[in-house]
mmCIF file of the N, C-alpha and C atoms, coordinates in Angstrom:
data_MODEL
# 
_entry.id   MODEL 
# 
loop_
_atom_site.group_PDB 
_atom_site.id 
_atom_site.type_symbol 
_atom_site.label_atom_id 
_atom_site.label_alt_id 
_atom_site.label_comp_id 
_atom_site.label_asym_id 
_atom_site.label_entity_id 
_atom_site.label_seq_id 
_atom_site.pdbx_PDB_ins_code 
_atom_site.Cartn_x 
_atom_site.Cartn_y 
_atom_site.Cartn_z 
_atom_site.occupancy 
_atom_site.B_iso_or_equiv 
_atom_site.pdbx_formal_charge 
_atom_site.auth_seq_id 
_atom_site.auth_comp_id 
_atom_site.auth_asym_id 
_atom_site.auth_atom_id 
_atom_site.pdbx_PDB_model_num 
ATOM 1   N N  . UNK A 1 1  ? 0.828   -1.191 0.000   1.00 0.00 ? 1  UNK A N  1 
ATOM 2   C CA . UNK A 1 1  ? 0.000   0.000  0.000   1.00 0.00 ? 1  UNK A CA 1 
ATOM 3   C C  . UNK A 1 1  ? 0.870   1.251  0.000   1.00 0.00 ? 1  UNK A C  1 
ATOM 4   N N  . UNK A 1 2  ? 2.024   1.207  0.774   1.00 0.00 ? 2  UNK A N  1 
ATOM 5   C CA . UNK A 1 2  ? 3.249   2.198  0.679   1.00 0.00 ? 2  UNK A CA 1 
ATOM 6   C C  . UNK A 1 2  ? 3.282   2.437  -0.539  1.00 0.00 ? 2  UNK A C  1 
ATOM 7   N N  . UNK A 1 3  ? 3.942   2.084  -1.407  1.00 0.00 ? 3  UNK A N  1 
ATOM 8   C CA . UNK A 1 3  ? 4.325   1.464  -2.372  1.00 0.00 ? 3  UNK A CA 1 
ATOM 9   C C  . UNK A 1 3  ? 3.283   2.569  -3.791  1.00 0.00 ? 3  UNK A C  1 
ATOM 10  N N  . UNK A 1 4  ? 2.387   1.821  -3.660  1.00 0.00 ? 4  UNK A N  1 
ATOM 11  C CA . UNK A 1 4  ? 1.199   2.816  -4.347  1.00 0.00 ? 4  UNK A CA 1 
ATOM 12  C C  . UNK A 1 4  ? 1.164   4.380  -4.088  1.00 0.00 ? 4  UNK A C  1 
ATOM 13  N N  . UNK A 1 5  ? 1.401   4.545  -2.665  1.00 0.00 ? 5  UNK A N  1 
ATOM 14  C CA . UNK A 1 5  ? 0.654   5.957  -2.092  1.00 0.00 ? 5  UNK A CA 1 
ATOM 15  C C  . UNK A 1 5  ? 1.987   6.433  -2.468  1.00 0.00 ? 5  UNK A C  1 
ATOM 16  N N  . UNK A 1 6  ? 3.430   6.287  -2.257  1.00 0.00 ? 6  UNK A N  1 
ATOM 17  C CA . UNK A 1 6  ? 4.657   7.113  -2.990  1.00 0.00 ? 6  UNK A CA 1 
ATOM 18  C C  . UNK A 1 6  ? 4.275   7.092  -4.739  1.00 0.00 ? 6  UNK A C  1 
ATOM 19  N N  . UNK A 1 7  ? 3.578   6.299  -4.980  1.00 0.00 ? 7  UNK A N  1 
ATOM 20  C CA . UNK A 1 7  ? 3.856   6.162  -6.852  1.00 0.00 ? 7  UNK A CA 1 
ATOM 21  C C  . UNK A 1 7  ? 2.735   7.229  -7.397  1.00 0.00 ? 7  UNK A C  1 
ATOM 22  N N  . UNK A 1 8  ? 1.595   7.230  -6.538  1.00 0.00 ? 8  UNK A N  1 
ATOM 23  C CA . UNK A 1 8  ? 0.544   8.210  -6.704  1.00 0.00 ? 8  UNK A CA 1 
ATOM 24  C C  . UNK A 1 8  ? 0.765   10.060 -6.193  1.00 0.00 ? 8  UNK A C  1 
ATOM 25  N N  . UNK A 1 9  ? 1.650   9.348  -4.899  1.00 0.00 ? 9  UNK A N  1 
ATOM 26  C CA . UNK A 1 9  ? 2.139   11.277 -4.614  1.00 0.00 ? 9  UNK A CA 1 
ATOM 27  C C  . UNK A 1 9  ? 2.991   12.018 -6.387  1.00 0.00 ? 9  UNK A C  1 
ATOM 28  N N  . UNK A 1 10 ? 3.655   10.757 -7.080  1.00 0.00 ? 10 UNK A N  1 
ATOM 29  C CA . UNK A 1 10 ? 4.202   11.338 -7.843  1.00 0.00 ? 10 UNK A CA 1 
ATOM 30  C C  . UNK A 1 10 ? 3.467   12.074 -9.209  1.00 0.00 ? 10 UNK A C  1 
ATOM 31  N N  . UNK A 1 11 ? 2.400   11.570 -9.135  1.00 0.00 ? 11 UNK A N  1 
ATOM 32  C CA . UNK A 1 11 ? 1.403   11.742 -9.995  1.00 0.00 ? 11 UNK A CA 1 
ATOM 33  C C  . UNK A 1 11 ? 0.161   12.539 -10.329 1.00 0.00 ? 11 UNK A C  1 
ATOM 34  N N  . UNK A 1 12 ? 0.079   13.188 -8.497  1.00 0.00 ? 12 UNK A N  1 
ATOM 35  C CA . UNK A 1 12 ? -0.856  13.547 -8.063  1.00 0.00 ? 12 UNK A CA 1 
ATOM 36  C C  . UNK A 1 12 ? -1.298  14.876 -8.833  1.00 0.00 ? 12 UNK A C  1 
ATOM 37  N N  . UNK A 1 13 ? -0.059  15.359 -8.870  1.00 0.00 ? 13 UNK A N  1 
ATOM 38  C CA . UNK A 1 13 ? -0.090  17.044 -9.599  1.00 0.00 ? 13 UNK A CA 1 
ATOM 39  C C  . UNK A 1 13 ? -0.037  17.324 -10.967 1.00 0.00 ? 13 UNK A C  1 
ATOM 40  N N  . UNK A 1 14 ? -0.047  15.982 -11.853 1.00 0.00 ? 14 UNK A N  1 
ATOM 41  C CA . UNK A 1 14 ? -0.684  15.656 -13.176 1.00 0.00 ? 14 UNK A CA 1 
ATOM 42  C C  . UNK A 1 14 ? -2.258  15.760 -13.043 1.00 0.00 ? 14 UNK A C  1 
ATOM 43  N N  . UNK A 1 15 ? -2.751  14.482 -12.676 1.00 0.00 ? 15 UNK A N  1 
ATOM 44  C CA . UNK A 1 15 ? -4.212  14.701 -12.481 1.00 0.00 ? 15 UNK A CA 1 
ATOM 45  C C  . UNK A 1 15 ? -5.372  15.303 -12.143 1.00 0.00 ? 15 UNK A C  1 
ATOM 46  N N  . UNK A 1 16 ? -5.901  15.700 -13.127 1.00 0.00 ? 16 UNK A N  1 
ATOM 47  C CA . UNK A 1 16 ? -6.991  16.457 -12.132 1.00 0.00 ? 16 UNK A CA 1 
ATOM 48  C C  . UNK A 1 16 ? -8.297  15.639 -11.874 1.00 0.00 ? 16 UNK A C  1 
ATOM 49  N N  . UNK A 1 17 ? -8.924  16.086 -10.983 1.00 0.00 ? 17 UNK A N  1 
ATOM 50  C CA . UNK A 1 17 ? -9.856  15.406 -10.506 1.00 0.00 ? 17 UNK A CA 1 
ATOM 51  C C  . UNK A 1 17 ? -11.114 15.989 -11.602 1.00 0.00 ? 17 UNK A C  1 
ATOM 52  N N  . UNK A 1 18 ? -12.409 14.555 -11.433 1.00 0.00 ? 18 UNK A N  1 
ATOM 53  C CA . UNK A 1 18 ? -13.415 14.693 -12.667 1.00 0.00 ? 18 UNK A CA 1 
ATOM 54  C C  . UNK A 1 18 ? -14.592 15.533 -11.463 1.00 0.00 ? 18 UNK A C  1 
ATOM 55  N N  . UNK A 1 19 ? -15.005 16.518 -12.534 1.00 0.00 ? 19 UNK A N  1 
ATOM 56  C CA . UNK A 1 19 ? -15.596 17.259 -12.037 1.00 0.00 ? 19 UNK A CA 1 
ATOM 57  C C  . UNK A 1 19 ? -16.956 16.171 -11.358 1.00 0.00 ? 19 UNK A C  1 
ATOM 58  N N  . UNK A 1 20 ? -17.378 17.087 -9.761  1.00 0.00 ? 20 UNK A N  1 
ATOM 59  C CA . UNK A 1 20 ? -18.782 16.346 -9.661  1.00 0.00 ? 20 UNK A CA 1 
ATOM 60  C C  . UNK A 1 20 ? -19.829 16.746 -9.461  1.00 0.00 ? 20 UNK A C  1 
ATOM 61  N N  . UNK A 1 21 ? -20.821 16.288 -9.821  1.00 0.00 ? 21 UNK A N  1 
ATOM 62  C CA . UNK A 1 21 ? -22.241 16.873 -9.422  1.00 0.00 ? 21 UNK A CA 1 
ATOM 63  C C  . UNK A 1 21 ? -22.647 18.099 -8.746  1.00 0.00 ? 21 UNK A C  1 
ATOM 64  N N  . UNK A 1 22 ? -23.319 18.743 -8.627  1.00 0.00 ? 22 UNK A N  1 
ATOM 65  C CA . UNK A 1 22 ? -23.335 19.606 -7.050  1.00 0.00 ? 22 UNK A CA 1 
ATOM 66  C C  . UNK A 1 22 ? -24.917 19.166 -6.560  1.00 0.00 ? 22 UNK A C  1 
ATOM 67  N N  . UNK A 1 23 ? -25.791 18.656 -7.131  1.00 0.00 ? 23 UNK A N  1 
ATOM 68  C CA . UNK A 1 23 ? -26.900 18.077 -7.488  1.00 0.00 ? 23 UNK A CA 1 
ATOM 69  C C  . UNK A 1 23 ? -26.718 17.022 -6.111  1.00 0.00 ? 23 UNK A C  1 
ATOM 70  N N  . UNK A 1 24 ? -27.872 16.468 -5.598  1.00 0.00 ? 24 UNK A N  1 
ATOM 71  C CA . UNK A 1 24 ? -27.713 15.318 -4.350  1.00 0.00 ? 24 UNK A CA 1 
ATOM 72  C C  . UNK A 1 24 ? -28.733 14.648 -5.012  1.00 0.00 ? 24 UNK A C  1 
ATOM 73  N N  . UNK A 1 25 ? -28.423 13.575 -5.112  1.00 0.00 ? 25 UNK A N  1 
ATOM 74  C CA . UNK A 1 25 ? -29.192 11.858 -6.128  1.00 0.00 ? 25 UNK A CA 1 
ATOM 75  C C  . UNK A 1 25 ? -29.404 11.485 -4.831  1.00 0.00 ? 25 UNK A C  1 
ATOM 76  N N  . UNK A 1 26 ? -30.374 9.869  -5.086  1.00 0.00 ? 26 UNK A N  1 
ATOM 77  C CA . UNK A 1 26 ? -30.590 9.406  -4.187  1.00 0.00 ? 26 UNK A CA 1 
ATOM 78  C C  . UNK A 1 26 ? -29.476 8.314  -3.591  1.00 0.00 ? 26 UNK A C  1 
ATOM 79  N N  . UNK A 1 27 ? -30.007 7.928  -2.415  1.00 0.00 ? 27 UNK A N  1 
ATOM 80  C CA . UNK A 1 27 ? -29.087 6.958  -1.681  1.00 0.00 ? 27 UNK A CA 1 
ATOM 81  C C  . UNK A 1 27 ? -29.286 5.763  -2.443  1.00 0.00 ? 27 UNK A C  1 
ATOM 82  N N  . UNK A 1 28 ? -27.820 4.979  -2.397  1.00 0.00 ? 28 UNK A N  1 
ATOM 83  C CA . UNK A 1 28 ? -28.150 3.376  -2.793  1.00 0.00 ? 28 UNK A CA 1 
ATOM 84  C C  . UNK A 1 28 ? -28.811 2.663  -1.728  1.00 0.00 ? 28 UNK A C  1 
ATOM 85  N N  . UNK A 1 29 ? -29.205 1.506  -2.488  1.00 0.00 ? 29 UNK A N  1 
ATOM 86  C CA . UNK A 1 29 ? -30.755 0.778  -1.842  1.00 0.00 ? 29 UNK A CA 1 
ATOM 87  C C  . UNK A 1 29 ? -29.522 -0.592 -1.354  1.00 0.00 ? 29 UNK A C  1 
ATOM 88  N N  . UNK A 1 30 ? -30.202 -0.822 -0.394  1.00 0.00 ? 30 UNK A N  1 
ATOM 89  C CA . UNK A 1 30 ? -29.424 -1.996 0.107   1.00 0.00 ? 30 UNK A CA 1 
ATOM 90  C C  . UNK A 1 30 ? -28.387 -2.980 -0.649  1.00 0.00 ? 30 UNK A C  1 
ATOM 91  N N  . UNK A 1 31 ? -29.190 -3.334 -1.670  1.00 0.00 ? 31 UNK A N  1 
ATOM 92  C CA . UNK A 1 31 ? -28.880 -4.789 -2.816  1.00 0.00 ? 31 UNK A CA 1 
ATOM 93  C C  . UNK A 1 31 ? -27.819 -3.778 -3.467  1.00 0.00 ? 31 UNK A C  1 
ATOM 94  N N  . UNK A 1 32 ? -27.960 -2.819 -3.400  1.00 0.00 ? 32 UNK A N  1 
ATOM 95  C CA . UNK A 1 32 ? -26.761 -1.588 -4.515  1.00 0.00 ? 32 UNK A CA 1 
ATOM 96  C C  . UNK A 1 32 ? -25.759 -1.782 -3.255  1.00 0.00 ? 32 UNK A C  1 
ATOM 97  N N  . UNK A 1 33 ? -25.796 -1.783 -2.214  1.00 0.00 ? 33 UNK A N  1 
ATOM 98  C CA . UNK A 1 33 ? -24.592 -1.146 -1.186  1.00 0.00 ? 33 UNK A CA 1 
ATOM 99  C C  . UNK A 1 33 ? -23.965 -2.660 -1.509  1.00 0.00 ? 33 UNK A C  1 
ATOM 100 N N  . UNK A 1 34 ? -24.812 -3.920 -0.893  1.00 0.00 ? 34 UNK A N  1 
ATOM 101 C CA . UNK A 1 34 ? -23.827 -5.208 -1.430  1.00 0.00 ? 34 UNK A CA 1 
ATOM 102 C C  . UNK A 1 34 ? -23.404 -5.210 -2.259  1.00 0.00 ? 34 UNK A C  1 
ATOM 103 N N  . UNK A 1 35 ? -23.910 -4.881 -3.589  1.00 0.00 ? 35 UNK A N  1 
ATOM 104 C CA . UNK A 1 35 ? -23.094 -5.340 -4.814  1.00 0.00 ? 35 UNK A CA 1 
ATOM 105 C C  . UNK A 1 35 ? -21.796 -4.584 -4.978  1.00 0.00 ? 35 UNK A C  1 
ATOM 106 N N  . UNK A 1 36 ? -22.110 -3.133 -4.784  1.00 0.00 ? 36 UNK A N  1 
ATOM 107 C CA . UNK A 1 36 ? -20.600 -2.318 -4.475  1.00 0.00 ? 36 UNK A CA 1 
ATOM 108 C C  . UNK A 1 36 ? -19.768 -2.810 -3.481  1.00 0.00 ? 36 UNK A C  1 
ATOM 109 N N  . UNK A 1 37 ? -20.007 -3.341 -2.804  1.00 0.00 ? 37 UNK A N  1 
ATOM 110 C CA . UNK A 1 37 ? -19.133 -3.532 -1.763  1.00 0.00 ? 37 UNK A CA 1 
ATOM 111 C C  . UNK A 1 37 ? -18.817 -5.398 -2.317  1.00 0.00 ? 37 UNK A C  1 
ATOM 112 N N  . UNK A 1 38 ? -19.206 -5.912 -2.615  1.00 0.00 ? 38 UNK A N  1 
ATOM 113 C CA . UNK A 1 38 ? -18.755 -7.085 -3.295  1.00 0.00 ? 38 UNK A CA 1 
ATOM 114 C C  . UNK A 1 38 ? -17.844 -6.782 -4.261  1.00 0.00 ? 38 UNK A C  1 
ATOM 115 N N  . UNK A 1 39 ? -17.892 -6.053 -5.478  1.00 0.00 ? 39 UNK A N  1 
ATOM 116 C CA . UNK A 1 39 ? -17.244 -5.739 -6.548  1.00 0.00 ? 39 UNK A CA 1 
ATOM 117 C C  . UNK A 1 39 ? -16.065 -5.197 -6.375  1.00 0.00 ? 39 UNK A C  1 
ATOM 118 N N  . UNK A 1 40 ? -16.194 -4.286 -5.182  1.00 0.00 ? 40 UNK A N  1 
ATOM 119 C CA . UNK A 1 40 ? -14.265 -3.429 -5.123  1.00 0.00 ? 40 UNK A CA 1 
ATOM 120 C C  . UNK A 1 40 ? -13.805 -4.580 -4.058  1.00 0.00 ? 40 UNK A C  1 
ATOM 121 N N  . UNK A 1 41 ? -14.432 -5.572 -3.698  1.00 0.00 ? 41 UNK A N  1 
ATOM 122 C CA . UNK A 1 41 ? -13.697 -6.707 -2.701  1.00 0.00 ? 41 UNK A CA 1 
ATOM 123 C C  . UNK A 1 41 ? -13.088 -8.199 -3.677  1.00 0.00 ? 41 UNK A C  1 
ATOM 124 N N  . UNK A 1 42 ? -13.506 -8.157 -5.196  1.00 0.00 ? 42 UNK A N  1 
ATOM 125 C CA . UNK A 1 42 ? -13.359 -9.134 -6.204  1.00 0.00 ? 42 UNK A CA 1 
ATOM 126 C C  . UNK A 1 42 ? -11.801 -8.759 -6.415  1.00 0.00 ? 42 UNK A C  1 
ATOM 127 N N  . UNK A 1 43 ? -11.384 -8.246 -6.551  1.00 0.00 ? 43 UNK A N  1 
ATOM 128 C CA . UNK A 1 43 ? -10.017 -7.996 -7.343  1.00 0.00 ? 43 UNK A CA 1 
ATOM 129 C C  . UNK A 1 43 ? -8.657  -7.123 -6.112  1.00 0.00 ? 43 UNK A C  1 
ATOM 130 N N  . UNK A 1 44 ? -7.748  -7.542 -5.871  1.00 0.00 ? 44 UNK A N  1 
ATOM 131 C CA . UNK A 1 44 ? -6.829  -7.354 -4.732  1.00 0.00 ? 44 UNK A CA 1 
ATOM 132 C C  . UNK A 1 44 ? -6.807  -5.750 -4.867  1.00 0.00 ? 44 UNK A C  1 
ATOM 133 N N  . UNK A 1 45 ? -6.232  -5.492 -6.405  1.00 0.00 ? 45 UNK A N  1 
ATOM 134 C CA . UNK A 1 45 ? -5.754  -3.509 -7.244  1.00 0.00 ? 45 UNK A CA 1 
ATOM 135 C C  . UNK A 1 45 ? -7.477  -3.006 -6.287  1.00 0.00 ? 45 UNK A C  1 
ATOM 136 N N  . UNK A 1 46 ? -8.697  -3.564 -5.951  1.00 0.00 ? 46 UNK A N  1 
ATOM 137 C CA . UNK A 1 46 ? -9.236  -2.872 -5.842  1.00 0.00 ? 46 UNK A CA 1 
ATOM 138 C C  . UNK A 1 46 ? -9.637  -2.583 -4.380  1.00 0.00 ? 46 UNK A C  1 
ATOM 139 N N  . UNK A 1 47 ? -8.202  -2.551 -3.699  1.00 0.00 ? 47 UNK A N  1 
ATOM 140 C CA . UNK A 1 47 ? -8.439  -2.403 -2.050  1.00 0.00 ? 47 UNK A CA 1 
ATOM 141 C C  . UNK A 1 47 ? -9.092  -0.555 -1.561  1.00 0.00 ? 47 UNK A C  1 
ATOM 142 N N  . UNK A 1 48 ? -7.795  0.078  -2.460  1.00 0.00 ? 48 UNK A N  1 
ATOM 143 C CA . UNK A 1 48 ? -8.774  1.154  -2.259  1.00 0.00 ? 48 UNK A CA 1 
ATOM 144 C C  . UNK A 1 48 ? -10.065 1.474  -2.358  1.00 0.00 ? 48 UNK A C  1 
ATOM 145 N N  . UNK A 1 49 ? -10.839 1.429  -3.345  1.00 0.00 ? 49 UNK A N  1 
ATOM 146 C CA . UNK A 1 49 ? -12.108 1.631  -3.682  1.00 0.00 ? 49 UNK A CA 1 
ATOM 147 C C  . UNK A 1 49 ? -12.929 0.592  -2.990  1.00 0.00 ? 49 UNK A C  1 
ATOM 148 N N  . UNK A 1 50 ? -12.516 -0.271 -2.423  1.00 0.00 ? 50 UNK A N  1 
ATOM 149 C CA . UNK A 1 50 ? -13.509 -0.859 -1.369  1.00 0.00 ? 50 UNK A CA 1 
ATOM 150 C C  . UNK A 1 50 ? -13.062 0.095  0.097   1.00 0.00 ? 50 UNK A C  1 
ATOM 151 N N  . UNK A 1 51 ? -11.957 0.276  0.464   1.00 0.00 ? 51 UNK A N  1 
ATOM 152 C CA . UNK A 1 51 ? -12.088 1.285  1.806   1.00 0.00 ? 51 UNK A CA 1 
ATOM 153 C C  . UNK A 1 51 ? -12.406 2.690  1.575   1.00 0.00 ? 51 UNK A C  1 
ATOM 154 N N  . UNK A 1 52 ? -12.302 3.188  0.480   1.00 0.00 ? 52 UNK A N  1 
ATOM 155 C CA . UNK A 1 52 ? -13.494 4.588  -0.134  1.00 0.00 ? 52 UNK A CA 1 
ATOM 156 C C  . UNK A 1 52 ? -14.440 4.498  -0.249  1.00 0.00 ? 52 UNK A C  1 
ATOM 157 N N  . UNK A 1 53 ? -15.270 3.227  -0.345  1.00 0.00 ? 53 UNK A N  1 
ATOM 158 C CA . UNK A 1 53 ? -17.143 2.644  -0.249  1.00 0.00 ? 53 UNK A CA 1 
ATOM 159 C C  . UNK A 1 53 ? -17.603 2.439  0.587   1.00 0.00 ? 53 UNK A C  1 
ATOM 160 N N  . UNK A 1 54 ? -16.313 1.734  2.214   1.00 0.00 ? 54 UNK A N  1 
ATOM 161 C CA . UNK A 1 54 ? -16.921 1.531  3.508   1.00 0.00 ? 54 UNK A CA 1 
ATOM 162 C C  . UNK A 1 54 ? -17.570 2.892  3.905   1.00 0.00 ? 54 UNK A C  1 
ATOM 163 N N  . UNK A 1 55 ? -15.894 3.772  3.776   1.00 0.00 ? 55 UNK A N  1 
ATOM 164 C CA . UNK A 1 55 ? -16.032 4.551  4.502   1.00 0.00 ? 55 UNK A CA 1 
ATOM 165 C C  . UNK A 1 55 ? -17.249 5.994  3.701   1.00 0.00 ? 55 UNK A C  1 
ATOM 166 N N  . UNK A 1 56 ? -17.536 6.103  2.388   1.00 0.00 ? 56 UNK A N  1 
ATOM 167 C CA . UNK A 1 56 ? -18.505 6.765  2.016   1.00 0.00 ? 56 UNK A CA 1 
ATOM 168 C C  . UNK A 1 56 ? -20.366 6.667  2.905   1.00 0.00 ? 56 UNK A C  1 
ATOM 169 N N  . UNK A 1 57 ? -20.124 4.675  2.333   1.00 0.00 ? 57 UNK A N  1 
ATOM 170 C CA . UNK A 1 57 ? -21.225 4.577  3.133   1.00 0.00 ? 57 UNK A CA 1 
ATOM 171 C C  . UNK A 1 57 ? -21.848 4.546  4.598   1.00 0.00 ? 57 UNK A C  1 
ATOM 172 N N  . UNK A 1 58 ? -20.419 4.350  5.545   1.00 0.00 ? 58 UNK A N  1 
ATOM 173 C CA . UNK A 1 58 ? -20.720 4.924  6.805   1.00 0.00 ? 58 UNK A CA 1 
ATOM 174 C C  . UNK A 1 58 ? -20.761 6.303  7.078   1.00 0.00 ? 58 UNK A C  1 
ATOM 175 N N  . UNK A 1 59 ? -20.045 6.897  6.320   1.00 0.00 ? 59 UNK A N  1 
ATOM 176 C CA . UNK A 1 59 ? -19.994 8.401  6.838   1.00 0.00 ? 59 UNK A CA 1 
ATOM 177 C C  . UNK A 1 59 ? -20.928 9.421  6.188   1.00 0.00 ? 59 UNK A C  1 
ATOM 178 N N  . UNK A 1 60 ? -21.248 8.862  4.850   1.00 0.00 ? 60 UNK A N  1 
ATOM 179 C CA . UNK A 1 60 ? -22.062 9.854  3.801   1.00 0.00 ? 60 UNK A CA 1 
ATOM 180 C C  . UNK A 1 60 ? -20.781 11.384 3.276   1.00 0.00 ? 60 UNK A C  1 
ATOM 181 N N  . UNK A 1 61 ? -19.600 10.326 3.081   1.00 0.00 ? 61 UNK A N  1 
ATOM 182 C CA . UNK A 1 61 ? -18.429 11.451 2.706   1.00 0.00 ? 61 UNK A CA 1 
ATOM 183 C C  . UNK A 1 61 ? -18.549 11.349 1.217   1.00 0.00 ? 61 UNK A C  1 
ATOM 184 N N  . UNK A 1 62 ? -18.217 12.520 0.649   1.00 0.00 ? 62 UNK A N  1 
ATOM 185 C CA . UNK A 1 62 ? -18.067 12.932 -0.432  1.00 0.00 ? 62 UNK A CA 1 
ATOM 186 C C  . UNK A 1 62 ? -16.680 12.507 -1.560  1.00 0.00 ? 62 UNK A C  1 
ATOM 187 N N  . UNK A 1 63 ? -17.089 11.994 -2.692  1.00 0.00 ? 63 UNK A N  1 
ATOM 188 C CA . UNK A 1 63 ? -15.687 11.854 -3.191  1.00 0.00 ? 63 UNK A CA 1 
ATOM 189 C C  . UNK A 1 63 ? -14.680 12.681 -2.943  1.00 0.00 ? 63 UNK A C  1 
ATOM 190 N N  . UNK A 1 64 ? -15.068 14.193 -2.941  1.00 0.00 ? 64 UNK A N  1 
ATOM 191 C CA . UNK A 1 64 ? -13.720 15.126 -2.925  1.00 0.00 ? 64 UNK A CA 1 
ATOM 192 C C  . UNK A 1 64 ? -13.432 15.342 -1.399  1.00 0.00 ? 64 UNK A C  1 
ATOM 193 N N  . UNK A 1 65 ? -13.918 14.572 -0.641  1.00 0.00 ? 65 UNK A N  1 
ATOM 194 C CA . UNK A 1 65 ? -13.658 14.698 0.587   1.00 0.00 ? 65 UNK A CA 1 
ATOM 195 C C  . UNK A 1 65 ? -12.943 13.115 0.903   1.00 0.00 ? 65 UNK A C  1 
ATOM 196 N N  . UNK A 1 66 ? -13.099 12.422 0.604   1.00 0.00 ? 66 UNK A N  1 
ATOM 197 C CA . UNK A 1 66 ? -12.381 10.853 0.348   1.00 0.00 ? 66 UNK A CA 1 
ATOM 198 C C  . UNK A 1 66 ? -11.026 10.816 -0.236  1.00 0.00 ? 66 UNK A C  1 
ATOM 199 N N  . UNK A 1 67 ? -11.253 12.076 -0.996  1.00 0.00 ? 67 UNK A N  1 
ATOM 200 C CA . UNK A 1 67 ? -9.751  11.770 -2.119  1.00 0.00 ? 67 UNK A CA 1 
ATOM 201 C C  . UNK A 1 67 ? -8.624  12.741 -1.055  1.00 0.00 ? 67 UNK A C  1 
ATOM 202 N N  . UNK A 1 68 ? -9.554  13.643 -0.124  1.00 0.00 ? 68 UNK A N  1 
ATOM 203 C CA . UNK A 1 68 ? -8.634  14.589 0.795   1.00 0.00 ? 68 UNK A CA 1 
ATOM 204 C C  . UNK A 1 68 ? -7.967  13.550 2.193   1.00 0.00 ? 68 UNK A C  1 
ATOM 205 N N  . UNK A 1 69 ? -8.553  12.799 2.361   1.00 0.00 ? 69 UNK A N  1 
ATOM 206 C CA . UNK A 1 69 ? -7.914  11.907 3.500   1.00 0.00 ? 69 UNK A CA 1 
ATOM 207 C C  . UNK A 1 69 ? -6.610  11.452 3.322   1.00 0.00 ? 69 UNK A C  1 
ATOM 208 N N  . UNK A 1 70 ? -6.058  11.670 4.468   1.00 0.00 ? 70 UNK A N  1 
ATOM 209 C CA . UNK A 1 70 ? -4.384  10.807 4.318   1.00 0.00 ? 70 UNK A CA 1 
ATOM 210 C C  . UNK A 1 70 ? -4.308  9.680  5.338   1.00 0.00 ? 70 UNK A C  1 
# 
C-alpha cells in the first residue's frame, strides 16, 4: 500500500480530478450497497475503492472529501 501511495504522490499534480455533481441523487438501496461492496472486494488492485465505499457509506463522505484523506 506504501508502495502505491509514494507512486501516486508522484502523480498527483498531473491529475486532475473529474468534475462532480453539485446536485444530491438518491441513496443506494441496500442490494446496490452489497453489490458495491462485493465488486471493489473481487479484485486485490481494488483495495482502495472498497475502503473509499466503507467509509462513504458509513460516513455519507463525499468523493472530494475521500480523495482529501491521508
Amino acid at each position: 500500500m506504501l508502495k502505491r501511495a509514494k507512486l501516486w504522490n508522484r502523480l498527483a499534480e498531473d491529475i486532475r480530478p473529474l468534475k462532480e455533481p453539485t446536485t444530491i441523487d438518491r441513496a443506494l438501496a441496500n442490494e446496490e450497497e452489497a453489490r458495491l461492496l462485493s465488486v471493489t472486494q473481487s479484485r486485490p488492485e481494488w483495495e482502495t475503492a472498497y475502503v473509499a465505499a466503507v467509509i462513504a457509506l458509513n460516513t455519507t463522505a463525499r468523493g472530494c472529501e475521500l480523495k482529501g484523506l491521508k
